[in-house]
C-alpha positions as CSV (number, residue, x, y, z in Angstrom):
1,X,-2.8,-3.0,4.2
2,X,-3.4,0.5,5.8
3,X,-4.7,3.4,3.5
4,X,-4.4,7.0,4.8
5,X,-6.0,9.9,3.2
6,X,-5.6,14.0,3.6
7,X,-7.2,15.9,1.0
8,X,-5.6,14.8,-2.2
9,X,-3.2,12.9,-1.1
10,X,-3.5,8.7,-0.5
11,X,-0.8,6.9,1.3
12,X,-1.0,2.9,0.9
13,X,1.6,1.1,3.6
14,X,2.2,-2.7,3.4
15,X,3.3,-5.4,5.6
16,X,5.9,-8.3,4.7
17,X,3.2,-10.6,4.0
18,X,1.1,-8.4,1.8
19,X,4.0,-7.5,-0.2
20,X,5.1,-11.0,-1.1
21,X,1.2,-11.5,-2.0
22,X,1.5,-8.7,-4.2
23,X,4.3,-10.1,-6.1
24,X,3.0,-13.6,-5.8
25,X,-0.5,-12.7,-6.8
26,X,-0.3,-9.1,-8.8
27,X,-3.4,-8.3,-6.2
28,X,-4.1,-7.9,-2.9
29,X,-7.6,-6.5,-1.4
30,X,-8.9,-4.8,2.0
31,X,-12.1,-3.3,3.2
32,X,-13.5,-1.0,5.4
33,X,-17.0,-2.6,6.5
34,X,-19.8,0.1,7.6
35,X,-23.4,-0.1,8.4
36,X,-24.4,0.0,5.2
37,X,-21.7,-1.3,2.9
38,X,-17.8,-1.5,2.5
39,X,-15.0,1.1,1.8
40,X,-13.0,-1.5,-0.4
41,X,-9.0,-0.7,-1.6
42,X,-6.8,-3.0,-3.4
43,X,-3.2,-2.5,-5.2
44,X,-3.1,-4.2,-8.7
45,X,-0.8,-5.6,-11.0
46,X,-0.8,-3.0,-14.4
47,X,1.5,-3.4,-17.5
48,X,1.8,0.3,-16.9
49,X,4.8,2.3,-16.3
50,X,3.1,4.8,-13.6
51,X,1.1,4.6,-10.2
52,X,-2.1,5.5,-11.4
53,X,-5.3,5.1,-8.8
54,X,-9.0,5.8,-9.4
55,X,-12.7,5.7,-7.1
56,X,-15.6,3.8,-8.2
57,X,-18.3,2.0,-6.9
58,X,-17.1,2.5,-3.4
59,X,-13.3,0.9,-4.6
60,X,-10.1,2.7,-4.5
61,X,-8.1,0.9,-7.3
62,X,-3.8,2.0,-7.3
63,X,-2.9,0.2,-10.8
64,X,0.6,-0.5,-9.5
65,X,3.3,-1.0,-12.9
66,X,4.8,-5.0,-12.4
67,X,8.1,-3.5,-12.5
68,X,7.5,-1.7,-9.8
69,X,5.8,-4.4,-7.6
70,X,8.8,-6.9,-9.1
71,X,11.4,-4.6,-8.0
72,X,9.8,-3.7,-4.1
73,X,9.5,-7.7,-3.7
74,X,13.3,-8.3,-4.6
75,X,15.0,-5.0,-2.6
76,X,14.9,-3.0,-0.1
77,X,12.8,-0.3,-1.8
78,X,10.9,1.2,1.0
79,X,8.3,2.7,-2.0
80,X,7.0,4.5,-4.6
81,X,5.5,7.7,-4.9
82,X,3.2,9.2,-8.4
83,X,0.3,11.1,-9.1
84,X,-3.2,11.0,-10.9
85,X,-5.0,13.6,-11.8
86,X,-4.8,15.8,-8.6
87,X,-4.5,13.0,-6.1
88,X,-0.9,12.2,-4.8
89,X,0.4,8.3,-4.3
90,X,2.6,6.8,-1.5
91,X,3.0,3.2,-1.7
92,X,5.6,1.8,0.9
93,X,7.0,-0.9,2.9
94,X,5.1,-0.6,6.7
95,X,7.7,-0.3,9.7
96,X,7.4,-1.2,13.0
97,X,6.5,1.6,15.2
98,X,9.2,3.1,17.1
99,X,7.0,4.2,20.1
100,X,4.5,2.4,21.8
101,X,1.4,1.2,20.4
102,X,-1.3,-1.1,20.6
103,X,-1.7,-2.4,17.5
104,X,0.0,-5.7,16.1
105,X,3.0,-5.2,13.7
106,X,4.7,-8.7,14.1
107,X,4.6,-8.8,10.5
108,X,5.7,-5.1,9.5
109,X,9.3,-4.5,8.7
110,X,12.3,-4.0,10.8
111,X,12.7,-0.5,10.8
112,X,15.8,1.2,10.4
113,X,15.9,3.9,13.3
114,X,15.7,1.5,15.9
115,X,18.2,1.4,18.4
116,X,19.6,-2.2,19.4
């Protein structure tokens, strides 16, 4: 899972495994490791009906409705896109990179623009 963050806005992208362990699991986890301690996001299964996503204790928490998760597992949904407070939320599907790039994406999805 990849996290990226401008000002209040927080962008969470997904590979095929991690979204299957979302809807297998209703969690999945990553970290950041620092000197000193660990940066620490996860995506969790809420009875909710909206994205909602908080900071504490060195976590960032998105509360992700089961609908939701339920209904990204079973389509083609790239994502879904809310708000809490003043922070903005992007949770999608990840894509494979149409340029070059270094970094692995064998399990990212096929994406659309690419040329065959």
């Amino acid at each position: 899972m990849k996290i990226r963050i401008k000002d209040n806005s927080i962008r969470f992208r997904l590979t095929q495994s991690e979204v299957s362990a979302l809807g297998n699991t209703g969690k999945i986890t990553s970290f950041a490791e620092f000197p000193n301690q660990k940066l620490i996001y996860t995506i969790e299964k809420t009875s909710g009906s909206e994205l909602d996503v908080s900071f504490f204790n060195n976590l960032i928490l998105l509360a992700m409705p089961e609908i939701m998760i339920t209904e990204w597992v079973d389509t083609d949904r790239v994502g879904f896109d809310g708000q809490s407070g003043a922070v903005k939320i992007l949770v999608e599907k990840d894509f494979v990179c149409i340029d070059n790039t270094v970094e692995d994406q064998s399990d990212n999805y096929p994406n659309p623009n690419m040329k065959c």
